[in-house]
N, CA, C, O and CB atoms as a CASP TS submission, in Angstrom:
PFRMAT TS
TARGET T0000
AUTHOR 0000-0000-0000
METHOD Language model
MODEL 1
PARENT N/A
ATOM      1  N   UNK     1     -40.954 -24.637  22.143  1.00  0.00           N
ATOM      2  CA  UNK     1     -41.538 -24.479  20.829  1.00  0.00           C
ATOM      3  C   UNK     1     -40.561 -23.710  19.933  1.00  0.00           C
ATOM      4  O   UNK     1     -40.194 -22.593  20.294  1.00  0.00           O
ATOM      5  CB  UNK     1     -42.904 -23.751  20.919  1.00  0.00           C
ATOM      6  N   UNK     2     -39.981 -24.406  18.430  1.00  0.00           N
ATOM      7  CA  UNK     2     -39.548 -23.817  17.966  1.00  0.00           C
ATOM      8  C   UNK     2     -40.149 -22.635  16.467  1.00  0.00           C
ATOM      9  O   UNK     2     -40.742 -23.018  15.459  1.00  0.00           O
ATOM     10  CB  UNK     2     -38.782 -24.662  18.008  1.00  0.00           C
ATOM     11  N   UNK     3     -39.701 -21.059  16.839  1.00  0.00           N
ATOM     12  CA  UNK     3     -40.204 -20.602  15.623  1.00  0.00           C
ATOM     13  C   UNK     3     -39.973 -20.687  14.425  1.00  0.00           C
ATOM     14  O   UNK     3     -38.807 -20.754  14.038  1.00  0.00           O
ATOM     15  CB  UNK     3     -40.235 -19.782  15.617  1.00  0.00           C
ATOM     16  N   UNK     4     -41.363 -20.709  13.271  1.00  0.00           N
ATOM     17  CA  UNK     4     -41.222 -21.395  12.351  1.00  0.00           C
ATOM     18  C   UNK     4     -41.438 -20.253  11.096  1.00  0.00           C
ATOM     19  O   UNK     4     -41.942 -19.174  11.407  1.00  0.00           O
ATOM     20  CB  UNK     4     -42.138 -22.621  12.499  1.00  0.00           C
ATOM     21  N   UNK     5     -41.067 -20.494   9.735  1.00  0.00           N
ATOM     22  CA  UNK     5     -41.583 -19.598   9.007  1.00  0.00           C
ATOM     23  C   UNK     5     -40.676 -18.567   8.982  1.00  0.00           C
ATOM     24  O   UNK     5     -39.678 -18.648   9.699  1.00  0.00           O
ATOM     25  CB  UNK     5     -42.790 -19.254   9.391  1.00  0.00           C
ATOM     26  N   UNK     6     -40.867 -17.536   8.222  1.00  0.00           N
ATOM     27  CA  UNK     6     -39.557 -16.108   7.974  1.00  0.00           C
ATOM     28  C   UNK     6     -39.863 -15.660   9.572  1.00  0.00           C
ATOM     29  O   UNK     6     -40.472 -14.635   9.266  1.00  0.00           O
ATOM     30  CB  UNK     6     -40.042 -14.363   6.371  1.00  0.00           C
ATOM     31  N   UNK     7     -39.887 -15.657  10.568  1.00  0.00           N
ATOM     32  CA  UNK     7     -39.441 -15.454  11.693  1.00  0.00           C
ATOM     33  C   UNK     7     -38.225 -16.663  11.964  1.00  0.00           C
ATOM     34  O   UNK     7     -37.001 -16.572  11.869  1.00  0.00           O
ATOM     35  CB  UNK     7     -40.670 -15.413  12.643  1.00  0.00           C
ATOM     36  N   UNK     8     -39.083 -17.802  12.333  1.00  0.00           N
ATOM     37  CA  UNK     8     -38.376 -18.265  12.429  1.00  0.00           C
ATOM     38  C   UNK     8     -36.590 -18.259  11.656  1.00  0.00           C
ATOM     39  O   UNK     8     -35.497 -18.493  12.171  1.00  0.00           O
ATOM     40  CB  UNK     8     -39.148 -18.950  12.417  1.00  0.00           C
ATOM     41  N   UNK     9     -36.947 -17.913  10.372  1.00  0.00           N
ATOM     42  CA  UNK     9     -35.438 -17.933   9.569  1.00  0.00           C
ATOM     43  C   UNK     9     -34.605 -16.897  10.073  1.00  0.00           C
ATOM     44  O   UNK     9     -33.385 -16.965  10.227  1.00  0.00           O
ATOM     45  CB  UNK     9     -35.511 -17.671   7.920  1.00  0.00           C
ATOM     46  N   UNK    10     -35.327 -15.959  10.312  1.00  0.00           N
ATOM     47  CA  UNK    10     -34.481 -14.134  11.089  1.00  0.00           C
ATOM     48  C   UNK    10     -33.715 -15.051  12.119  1.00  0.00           C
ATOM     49  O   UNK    10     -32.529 -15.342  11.967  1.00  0.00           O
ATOM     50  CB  UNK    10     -35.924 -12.440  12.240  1.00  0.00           C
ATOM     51  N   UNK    11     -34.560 -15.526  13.288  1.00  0.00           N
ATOM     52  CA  UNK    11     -33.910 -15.877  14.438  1.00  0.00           C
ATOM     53  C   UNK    11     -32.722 -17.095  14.206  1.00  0.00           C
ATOM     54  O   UNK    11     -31.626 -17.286  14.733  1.00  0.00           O
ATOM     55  CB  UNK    11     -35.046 -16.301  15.435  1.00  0.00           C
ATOM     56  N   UNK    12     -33.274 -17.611  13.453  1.00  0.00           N
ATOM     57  CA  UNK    12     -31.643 -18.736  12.962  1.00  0.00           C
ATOM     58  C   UNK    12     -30.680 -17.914  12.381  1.00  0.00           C
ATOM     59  O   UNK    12     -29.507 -18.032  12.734  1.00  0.00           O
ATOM     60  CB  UNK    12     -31.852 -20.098  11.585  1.00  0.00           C
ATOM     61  N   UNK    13     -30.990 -17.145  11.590  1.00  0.00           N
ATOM     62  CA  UNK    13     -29.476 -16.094  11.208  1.00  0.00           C
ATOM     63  C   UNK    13     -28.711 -15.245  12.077  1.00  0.00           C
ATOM     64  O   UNK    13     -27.517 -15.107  12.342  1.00  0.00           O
ATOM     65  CB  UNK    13     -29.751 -15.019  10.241  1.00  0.00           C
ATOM     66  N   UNK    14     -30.013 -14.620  12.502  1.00  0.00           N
ATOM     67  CA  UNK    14     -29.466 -13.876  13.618  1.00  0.00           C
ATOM     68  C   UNK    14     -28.768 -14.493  14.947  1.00  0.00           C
ATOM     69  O   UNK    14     -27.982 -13.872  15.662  1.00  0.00           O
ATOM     70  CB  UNK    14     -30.510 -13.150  14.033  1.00  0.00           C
ATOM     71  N   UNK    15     -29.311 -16.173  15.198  1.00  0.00           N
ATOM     72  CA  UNK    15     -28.232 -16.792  15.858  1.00  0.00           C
ATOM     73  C   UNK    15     -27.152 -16.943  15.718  1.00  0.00           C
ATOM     74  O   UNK    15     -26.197 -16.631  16.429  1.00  0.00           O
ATOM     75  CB  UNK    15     -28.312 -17.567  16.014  1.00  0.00           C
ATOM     76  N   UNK    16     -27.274 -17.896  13.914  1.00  0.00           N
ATOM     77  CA  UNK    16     -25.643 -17.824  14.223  1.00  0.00           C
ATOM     78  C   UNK    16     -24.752 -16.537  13.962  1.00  0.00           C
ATOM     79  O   UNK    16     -23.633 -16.597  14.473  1.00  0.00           O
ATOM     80  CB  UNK    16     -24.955 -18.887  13.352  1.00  0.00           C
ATOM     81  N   UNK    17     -25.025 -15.494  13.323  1.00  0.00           N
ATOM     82  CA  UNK    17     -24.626 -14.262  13.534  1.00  0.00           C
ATOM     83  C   UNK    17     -23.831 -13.946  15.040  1.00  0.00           C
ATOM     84  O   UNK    17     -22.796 -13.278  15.052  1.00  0.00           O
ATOM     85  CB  UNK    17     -25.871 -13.479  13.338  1.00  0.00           C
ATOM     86  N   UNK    18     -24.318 -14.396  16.059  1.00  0.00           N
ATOM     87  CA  UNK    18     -24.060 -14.176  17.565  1.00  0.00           C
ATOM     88  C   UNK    18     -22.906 -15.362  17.231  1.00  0.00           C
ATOM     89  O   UNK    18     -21.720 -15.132  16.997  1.00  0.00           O
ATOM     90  CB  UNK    18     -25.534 -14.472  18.927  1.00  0.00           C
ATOM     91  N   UNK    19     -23.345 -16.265  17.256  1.00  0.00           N
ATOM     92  CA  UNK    19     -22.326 -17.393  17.578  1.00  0.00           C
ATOM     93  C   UNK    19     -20.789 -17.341  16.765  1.00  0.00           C
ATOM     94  O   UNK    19     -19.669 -17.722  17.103  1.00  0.00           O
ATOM     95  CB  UNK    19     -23.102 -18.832  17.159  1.00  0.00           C
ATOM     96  N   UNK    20     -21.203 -16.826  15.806  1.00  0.00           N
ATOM     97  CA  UNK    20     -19.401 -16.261  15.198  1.00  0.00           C
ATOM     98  C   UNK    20     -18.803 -14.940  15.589  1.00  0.00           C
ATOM     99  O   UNK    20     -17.636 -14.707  15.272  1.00  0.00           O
ATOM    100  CB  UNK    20     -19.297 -16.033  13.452  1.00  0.00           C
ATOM    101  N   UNK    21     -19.767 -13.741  16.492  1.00  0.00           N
ATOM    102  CA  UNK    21     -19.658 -12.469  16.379  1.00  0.00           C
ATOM    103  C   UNK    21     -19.332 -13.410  18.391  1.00  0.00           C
ATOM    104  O   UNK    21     -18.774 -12.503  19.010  1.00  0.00           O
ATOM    105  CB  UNK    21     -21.201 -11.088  15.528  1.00  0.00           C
ATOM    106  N   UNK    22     -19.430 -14.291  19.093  1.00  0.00           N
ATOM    107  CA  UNK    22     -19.285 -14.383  20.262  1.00  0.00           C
ATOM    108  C   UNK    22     -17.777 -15.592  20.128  1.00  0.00           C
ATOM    109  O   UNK    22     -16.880 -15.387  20.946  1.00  0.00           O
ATOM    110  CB  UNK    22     -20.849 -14.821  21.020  1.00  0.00           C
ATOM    111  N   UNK    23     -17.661 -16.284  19.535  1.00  0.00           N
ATOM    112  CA  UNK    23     -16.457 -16.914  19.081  1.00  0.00           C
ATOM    113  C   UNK    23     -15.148 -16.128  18.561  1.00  0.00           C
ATOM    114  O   UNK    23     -14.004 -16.265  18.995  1.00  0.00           O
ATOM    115  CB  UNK    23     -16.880 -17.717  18.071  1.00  0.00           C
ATOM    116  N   UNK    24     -15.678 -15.082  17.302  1.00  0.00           N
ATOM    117  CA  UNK    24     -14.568 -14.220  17.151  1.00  0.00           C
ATOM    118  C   UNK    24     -13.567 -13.622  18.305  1.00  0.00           C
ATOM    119  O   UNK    24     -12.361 -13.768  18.502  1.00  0.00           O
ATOM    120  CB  UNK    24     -15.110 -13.219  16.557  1.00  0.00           C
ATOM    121  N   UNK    25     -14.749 -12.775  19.081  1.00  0.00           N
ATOM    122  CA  UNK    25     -14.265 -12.174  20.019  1.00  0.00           C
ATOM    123  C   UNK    25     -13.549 -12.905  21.333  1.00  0.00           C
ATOM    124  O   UNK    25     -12.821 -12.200  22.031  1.00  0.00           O
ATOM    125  CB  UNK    25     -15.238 -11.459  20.298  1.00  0.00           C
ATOM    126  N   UNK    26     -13.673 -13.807  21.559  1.00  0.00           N
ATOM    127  CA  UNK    26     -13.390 -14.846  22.604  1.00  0.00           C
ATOM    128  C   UNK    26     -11.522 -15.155  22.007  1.00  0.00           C
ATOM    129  O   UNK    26     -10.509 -14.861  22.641  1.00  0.00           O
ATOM    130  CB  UNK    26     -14.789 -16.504  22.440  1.00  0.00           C
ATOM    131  N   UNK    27     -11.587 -15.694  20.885  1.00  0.00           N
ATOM    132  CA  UNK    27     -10.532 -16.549  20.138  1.00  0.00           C
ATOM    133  C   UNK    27      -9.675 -14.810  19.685  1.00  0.00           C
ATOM    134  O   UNK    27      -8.496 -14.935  19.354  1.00  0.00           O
ATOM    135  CB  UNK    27     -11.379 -17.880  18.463  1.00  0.00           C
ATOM    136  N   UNK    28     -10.204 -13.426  19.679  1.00  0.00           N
ATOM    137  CA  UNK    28      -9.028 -12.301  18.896  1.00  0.00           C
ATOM    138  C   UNK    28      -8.949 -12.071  20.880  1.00  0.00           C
ATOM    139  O   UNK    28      -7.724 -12.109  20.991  1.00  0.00           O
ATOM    140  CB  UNK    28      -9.807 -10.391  17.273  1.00  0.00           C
ATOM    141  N   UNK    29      -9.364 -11.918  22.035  1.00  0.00           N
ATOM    142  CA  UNK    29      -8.776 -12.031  23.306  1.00  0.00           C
ATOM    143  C   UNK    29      -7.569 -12.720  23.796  1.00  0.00           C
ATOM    144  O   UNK    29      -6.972 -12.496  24.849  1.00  0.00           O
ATOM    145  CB  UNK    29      -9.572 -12.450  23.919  1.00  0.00           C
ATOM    146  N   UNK    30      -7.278 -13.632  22.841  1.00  0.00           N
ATOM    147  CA  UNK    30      -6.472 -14.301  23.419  1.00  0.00           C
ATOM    148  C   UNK    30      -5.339 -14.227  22.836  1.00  0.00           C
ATOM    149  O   UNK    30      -5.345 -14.172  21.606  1.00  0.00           O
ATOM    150  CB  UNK    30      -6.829 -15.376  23.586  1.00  0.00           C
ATOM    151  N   UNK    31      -3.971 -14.205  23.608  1.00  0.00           N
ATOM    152  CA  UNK    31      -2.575 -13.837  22.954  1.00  0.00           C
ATOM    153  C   UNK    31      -2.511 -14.903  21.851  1.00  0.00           C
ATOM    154  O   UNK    31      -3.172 -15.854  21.433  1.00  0.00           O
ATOM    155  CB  UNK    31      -1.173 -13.923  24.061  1.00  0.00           C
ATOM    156  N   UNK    32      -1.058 -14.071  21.530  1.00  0.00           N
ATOM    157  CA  UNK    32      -0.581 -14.825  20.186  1.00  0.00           C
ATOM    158  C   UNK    32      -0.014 -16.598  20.692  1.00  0.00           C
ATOM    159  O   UNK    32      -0.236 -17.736  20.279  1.00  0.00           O
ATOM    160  CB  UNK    32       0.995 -13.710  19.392  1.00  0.00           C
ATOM    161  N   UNK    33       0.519 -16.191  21.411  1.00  0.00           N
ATOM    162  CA  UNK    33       1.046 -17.385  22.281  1.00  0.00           C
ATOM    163  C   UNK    33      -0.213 -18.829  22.851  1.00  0.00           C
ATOM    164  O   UNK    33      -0.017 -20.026  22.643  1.00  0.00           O
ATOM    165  CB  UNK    33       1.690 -16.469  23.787  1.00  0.00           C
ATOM    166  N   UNK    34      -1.307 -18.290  23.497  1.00  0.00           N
ATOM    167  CA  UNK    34      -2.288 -19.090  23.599  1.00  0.00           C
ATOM    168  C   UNK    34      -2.662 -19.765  22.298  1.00  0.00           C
ATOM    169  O   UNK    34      -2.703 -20.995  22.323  1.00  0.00           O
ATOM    170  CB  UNK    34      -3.289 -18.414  24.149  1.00  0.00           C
ATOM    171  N   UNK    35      -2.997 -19.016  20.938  1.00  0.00           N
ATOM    172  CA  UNK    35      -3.278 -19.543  20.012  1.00  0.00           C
ATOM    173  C   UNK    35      -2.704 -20.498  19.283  1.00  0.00           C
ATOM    174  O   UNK    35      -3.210 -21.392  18.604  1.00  0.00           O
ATOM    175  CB  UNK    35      -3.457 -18.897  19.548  1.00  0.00           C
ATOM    176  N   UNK    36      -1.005 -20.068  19.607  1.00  0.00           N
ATOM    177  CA  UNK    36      -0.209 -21.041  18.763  1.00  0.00           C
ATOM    178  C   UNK    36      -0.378 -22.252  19.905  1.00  0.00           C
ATOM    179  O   UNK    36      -0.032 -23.346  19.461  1.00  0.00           O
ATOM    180  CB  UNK    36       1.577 -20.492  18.323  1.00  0.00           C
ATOM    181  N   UNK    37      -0.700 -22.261  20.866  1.00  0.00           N
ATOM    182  CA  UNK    37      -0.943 -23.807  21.773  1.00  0.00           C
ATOM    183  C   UNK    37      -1.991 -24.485  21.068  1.00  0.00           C
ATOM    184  O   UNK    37      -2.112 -25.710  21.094  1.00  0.00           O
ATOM    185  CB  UNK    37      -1.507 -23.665  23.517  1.00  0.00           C
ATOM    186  N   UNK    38      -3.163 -23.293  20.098  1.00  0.00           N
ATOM    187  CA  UNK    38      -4.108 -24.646  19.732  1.00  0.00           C
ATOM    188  C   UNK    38      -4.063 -24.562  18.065  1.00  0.00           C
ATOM    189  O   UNK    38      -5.088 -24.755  17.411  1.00  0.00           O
ATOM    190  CB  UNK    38      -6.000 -24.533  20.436  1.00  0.00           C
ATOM    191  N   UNK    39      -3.088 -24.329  17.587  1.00  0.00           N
ATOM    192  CA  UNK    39      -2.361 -24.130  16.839  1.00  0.00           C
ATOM    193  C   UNK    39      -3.224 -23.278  15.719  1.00  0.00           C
ATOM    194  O   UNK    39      -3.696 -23.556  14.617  1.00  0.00           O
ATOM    195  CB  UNK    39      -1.722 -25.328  16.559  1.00  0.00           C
ATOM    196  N   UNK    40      -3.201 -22.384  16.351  1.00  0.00           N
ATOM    197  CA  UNK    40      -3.913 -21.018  15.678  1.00  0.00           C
ATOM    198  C   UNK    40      -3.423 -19.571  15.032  1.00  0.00           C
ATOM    199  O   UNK    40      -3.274 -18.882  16.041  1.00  0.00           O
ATOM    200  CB  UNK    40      -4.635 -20.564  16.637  1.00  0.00           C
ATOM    201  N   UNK    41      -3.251 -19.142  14.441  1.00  0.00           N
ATOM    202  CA  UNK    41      -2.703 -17.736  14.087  1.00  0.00           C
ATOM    203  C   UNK    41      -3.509 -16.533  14.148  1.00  0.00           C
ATOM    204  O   UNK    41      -4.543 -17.093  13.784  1.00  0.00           O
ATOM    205  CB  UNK    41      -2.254 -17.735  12.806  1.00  0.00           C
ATOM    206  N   UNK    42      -3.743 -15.748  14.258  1.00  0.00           N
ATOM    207  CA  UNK    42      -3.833 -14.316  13.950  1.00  0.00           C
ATOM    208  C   UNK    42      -5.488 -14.531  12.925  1.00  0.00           C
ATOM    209  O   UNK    42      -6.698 -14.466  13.142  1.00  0.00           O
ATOM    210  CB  UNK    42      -2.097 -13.630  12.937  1.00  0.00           C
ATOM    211  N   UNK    43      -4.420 -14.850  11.587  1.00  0.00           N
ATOM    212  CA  UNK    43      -5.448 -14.644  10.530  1.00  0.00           C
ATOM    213  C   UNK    43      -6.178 -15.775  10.455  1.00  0.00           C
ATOM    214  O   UNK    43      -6.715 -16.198   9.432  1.00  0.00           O
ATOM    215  CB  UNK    43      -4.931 -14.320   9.204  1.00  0.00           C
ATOM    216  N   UNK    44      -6.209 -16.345  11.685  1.00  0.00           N
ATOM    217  CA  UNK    44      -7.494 -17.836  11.201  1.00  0.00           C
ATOM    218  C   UNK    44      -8.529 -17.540  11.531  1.00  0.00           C
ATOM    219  O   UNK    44      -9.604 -18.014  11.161  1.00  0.00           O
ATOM    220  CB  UNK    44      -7.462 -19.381  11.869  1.00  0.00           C
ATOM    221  N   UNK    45      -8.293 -16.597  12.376  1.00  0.00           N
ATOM    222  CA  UNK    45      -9.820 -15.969  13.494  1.00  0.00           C
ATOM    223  C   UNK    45     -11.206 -16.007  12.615  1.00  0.00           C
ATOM    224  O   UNK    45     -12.129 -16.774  12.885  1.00  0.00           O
ATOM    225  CB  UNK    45      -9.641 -13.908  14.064  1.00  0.00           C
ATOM    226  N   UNK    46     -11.221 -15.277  11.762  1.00  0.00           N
ATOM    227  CA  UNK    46     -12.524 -15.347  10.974  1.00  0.00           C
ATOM    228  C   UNK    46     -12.609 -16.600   9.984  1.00  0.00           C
ATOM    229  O   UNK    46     -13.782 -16.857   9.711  1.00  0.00           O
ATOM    230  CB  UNK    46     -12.683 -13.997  10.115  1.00  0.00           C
ATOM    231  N   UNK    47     -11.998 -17.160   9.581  1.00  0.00           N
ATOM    232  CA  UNK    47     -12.339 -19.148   9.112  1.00  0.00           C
ATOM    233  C   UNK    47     -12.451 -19.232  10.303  1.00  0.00           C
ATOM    234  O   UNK    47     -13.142 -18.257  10.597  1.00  0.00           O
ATOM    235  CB  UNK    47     -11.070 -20.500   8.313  1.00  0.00           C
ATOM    236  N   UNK    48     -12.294 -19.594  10.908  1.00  0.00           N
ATOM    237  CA  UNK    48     -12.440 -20.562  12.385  1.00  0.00           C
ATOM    238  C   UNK    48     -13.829 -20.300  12.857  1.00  0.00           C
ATOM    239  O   UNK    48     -14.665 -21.189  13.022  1.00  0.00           O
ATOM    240  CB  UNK    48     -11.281 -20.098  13.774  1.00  0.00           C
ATOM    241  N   UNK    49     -14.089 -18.648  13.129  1.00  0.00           N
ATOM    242  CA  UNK    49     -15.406 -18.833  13.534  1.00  0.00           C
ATOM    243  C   UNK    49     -16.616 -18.647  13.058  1.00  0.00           C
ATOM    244  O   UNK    49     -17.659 -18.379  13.655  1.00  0.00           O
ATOM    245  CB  UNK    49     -15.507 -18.388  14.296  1.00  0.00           C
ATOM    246  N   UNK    50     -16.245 -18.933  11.077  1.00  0.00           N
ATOM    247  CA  UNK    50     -17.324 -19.179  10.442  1.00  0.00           C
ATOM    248  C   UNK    50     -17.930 -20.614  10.328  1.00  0.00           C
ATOM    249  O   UNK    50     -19.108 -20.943  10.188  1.00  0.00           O
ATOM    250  CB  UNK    50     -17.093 -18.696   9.327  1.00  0.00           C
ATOM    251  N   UNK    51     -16.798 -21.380  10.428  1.00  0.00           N
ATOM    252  CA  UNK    51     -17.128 -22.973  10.605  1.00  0.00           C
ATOM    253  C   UNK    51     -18.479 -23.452  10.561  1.00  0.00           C
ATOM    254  O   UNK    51     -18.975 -24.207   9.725  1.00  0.00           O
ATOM    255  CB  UNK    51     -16.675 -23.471  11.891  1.00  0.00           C
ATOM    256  N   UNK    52     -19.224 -22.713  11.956  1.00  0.00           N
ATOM    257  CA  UNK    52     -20.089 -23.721  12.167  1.00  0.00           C
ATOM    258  C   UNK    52     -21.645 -23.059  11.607  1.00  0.00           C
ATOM    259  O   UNK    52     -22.713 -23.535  11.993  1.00  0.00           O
ATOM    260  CB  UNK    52     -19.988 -24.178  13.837  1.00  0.00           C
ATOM    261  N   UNK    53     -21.573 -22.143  10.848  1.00  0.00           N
ATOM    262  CA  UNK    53     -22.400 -21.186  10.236  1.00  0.00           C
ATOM    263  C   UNK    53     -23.482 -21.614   9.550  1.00  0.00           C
ATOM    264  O   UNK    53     -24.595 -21.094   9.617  1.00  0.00           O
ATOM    265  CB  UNK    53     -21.749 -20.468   9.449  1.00  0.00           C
ATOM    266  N   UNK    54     -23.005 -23.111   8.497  1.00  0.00           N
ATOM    267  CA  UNK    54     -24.070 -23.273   7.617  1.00  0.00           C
ATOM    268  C   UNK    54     -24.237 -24.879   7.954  1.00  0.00           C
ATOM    269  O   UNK    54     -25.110 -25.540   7.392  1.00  0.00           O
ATOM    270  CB  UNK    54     -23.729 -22.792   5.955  1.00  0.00           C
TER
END
């Protein structure tokens, strides 16, 4: 059952809140070197794991 209504809306923000605050951290773990394999930099970290936000 999904929650509906201003609960429901908290828990969708507050998801994806997790899902960029659990992506960030995953993707700034990893060397400079790993990133440039997926051809990533430094400063993409936060675009990258706002992406899938809205």
């Amino acid at each position: 059952m999904r929650p509906n209504g201003l609960f429901g809306q908290f828990v969708g923000i507050f998801a994806a809140w997790n899902d960029t605050r659990v992506t960030r951290n995953a993707l700034s773990r990893l060397s400079d070197h790993e990133l440039d394999d997926l051809g990533l930099h430094r400063g993409d970290i936060d675009t990258i794991s706002r992406r899938g936000r809205y």
